[in-house]
C-alpha positions as CSV (number, residue, x, y, z in Angstrom):
1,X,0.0,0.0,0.0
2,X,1.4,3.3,-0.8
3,X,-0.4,6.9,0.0
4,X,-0.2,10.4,-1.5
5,X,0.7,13.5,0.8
6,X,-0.2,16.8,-0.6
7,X,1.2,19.8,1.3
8,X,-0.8,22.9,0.4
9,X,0.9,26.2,1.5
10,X,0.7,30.1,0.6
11,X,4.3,29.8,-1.7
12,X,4.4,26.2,-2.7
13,X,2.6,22.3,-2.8
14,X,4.2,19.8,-2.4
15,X,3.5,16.0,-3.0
16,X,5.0,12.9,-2.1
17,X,4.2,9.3,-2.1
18,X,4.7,7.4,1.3
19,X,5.3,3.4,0.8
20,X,6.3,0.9,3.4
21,X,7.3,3.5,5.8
22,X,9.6,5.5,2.9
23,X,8.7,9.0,1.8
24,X,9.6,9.6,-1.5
25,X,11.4,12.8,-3.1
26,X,8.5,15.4,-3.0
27,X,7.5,17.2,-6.2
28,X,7.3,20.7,-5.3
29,X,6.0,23.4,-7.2
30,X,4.8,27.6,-7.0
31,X,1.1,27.7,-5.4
32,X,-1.3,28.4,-8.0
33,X,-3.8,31.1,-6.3
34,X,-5.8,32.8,-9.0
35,X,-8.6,31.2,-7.5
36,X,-10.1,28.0,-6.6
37,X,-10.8,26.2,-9.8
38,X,-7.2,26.9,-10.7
39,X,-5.7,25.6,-7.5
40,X,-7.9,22.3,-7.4
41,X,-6.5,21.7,-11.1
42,X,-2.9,22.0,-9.6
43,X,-3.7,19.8,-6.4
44,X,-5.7,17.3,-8.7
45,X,-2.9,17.1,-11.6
46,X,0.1,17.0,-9.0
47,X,-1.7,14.1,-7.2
48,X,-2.1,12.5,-10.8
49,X,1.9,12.6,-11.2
50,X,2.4,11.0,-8.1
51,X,0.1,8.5,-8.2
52,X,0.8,4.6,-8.7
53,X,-0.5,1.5,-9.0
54,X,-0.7,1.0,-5.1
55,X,-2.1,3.9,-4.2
56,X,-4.8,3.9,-2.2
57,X,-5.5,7.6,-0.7
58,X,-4.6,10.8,-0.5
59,X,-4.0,12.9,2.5
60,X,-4.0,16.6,1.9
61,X,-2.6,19.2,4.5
62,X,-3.8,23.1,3.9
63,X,-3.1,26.3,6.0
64,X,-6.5,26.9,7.7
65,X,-9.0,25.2,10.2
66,X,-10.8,22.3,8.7
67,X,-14.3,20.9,8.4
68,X,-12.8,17.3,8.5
69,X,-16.1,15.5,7.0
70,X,-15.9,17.6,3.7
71,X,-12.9,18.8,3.9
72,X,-13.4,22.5,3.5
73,X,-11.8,25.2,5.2
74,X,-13.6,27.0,7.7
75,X,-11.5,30.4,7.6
76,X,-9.3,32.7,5.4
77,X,-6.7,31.5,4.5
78,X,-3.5,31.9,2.6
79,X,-4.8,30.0,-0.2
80,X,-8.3,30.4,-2.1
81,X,-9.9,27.3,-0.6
82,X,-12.5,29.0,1.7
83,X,-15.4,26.9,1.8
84,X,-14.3,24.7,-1.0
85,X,-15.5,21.0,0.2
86,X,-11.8,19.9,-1.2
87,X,-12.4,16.2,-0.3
88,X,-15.5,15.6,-1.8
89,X,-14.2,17.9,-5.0
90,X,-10.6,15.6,-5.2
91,X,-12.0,12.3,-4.3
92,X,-14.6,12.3,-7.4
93,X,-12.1,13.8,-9.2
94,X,-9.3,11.2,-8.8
95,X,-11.7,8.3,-7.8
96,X,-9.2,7.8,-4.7
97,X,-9.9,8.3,-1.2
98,X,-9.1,11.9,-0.1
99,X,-8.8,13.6,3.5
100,X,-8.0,17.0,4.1
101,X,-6.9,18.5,7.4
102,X,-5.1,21.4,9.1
103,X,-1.3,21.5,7.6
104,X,-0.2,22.1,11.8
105,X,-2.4,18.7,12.6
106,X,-0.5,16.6,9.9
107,X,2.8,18.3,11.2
108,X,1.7,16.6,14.4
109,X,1.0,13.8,13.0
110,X,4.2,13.2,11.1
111,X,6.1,14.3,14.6
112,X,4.3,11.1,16.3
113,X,6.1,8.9,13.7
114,X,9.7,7.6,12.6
115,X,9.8,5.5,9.7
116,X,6.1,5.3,8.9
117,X,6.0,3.4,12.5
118,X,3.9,5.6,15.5
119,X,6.2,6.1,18.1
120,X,4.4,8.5,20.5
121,X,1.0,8.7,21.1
122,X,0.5,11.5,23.5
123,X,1.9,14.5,21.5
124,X,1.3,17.8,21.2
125,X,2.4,20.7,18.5
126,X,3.5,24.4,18.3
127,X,3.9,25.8,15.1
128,X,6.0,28.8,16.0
129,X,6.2,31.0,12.4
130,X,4.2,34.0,11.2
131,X,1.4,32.6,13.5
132,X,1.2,30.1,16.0
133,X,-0.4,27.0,15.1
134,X,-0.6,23.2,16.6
135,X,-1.9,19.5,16.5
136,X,-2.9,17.4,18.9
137,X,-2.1,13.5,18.7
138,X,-3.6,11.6,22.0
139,X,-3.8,7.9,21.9
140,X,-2.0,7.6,18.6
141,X,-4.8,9.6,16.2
142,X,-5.0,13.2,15.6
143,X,-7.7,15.0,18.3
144,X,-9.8,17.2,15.7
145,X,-12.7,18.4,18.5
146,X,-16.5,18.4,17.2
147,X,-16.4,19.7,13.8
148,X,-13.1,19.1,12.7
149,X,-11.5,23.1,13.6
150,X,-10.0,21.7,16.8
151,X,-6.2,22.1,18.3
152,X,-6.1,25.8,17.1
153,X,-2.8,26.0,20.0
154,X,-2.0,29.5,19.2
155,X,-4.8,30.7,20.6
156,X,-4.6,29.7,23.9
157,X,-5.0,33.1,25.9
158,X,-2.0,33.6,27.8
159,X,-1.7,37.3,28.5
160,X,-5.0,38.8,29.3
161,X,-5.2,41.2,32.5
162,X,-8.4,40.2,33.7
163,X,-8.8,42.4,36.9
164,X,-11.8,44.0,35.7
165,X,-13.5,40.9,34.1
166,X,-12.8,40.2,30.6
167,X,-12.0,43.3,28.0
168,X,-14.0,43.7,24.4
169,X,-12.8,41.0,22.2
170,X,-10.6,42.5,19.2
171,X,-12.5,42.3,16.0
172,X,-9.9,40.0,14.7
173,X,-7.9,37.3,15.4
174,X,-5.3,37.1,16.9
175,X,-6.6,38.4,20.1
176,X,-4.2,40.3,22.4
177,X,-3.4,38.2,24.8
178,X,-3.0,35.2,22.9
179,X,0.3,33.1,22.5
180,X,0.0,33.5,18.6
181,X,-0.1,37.6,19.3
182,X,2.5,37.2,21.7
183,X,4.8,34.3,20.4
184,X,5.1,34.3,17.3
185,X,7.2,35.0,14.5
186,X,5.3,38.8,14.0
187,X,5.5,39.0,17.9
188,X,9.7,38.7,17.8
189,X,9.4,41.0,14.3
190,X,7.6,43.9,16.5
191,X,10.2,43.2,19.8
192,X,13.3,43.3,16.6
193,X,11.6,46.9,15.4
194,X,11.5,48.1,18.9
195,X,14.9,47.1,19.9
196,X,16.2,48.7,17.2
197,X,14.9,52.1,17.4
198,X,15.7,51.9,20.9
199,X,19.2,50.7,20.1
200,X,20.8,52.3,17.3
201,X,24.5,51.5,17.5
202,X,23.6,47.8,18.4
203,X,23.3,44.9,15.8
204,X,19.9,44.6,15.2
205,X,19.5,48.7,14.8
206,X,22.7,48.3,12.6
207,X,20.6,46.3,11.0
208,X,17.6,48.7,10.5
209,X,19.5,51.1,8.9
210,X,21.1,49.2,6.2
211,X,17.8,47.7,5.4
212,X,15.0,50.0,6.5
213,X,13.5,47.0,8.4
214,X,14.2,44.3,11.1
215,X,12.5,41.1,11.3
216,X,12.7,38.0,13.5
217,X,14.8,36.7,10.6
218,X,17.8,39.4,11.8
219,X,16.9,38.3,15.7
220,X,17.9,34.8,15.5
221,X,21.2,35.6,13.3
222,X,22.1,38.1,15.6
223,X,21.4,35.4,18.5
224,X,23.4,33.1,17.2
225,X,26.1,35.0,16.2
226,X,26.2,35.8,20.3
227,X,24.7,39.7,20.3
228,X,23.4,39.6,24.2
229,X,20.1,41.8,22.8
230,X,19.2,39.3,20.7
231,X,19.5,36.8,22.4
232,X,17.2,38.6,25.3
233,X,14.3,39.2,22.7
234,X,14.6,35.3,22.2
235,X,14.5,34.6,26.0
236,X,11.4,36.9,25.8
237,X,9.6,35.2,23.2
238,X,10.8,31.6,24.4
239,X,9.1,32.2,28.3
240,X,6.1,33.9,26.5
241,X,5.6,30.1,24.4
242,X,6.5,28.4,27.3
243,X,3.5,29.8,29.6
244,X,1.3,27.9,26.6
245,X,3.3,25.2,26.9
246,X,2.7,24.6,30.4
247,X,-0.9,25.2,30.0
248,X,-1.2,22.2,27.3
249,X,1.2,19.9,29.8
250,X,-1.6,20.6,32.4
251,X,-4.3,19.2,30.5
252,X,-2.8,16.9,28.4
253,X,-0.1,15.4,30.7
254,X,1.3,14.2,27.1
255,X,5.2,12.3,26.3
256,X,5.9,14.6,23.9
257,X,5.5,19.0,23.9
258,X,7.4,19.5,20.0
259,X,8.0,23.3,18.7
260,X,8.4,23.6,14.9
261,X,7.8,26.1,12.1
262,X,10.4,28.9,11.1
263,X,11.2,30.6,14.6
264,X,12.0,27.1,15.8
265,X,15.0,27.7,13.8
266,X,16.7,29.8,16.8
267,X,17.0,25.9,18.7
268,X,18.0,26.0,22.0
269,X,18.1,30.1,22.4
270,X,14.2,29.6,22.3
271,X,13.4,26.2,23.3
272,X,16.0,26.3,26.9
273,X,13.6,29.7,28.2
274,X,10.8,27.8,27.0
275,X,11.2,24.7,29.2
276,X,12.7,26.8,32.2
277,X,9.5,29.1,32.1
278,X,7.5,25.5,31.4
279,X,8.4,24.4,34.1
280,X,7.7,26.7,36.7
281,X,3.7,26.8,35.5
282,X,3.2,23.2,35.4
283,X,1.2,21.8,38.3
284,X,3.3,19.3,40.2
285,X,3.1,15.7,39.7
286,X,2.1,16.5,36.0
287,X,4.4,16.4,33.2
288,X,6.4,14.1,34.9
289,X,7.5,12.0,31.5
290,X,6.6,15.0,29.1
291,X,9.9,15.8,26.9
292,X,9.4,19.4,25.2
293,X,11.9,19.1,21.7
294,X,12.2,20.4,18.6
295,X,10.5,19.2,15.6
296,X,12.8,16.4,13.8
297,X,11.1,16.6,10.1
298,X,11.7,19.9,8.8
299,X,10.3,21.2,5.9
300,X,8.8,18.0,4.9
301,X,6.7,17.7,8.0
302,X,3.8,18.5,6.5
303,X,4.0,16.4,3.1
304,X,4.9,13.3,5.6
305,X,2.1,14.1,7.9
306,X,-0.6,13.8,5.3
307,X,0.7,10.9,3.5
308,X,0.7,9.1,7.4
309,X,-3.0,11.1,7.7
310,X,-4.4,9.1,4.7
311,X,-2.8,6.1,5.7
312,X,-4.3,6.4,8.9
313,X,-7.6,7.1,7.9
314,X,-8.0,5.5,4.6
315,X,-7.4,2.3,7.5
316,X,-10.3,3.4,9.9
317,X,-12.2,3.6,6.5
318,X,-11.7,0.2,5.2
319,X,-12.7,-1.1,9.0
320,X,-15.9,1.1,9.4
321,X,-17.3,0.7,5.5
């Protein structure tokens, strides 16, 4: 049995075919995003390339909360999908089965495995990039909630001053408060712009003025290149994630807390504040087993997770029908 993943993101899909616990070489092309027709013509015809003899379903990852039974996406998103019932739509169109999920669920999928073979079974995901997003795997499948939108980690409120009762929602995510508007990759750009007007002469202003802007991107060079600021505004963010992360150890007690996505990049100057400031929030006699690491698949994380997520279901299929 082999199975397709599709990765569906705002810059590029990729597609790979997963067989006997082997991903293959993903094919990996520019995002077509003129609109929907033209986008389900890329997915179906990339799908097409890929597919074999032995294939027996498709698992599709895309960058937005998911109605799991259709397979539409609930929200805007980066790509022209909204509402777009995109398993229905594929599986007609291939005549394969298709499942579609969120592309931070399939990450967390493909974090529970090694080699095809499920190797933890109480995991849970950070995303740490532009946003925050996450997964939930407990007892080996991913945990979708109700209607499918569940595990939406970067909105976990973290940050709210609550003296006074709640404050007006925002009129838009993220809310303030939230670990995705305080921990994530636009969180470090907006501490990078501030350090910098507030520090000229040091590297990230430097920076600033040769470019005109500072981003997260200049943070984590600067960090690793051992500049003391930078490696402070990564302390910041790092104890900011970790307050989420302790408040998903308390109520998932799971083995495995992982951090991925382009901030994750920094390593250790972000994950070491993230488990110190984990640490102190988590109730005792929780967490006792939970390791908190970084993400071992990389870029093709989400490609792996949705070949493993049709797998998976395409299984529970076969059983059920």
């Amino acid at each position: 049995m082999s199975t397709i993943g599709v990765d569906v993101g705002g810059t590029k899909v990729s597609v790979a075919v997963l067989e006997a616990g082997e991903l293959s070489e993903p094919l990996v092309e520019p995002t077509e995003k003129a609109n929907a027709d033209v986008l389900v013509d890329q997915l179906a015809r990339c799908i097409e390339q890929a597919r074999g003899p032995g294939s027996e379903a498709v698992g599709v990852g895309i960058p937005a909360a998911v109605e799991f039974a259709t397979g539409a996406a609930k929200s805007g998103v980066n790509v022209p999908l909204a509402g777009v019932p995109l398993r229905h739509v594929l599986t007609e169109r291939l005549g394969l089965p298709v499942f579609v999920d969120n592309d931070a669920n399939v990450a967390a999928l493909a974090e529970a495995h090694e080699g095809g073979r499920l190797v933890t079974e109480h995991l849970v995901m950070f995303t740490v990039g532009t946003g925050v997003g996450g997964g939930l795997v407990l007892g080996g499948r991913l945990y979708r909630g109700v209607t499918g939108a569940g595990a939406e980690m970067g909105h976990i409120l973290i940050g709210l001053d609550l003296s006074d009762g709640a404050p007006p929602p925002a009129d838009r995510f993220p809310q303030p408060g939230s670990l995705e508007a305080l921990a994530s990759g636009t969180a470090l750009d907006g501490l990078a712009r501030a350090a910098a007007q507030g520090n000229p002469e040091g590297a990230l202003g430097r920076a600033l003025a040769a470019s005109g802007k500072v981003t997260g991107v200049d943070v984590v060079r600067a960090a690793k290149d051992g500049d003391e600021e930078a490696v402070d505004l990564l302390r910041i963010l790092g104890e900011r994630l970790g307050v989420g992360i302790a408040s998903a150890i308390n109520l998932f007690d799971p083995e495995e807390v992982v951090v991925g996505g382009g901030v994750a990049t920094a390593g250790d100057l972000l994950l070491e504040p993230a488990r110190s400031a984990a640490a102190g929030y988590v109730l005792t006699g929780v967490g006792e087993r939970t390791v908190i690491r970084l993400a071992r698949h990389g870029v093709e994380a989400g490609v792996y997770g949705a070949a493993l997520l049709a797998a998976q279901e395409g299984a529970t299929t076969e059983v059920t029908s």
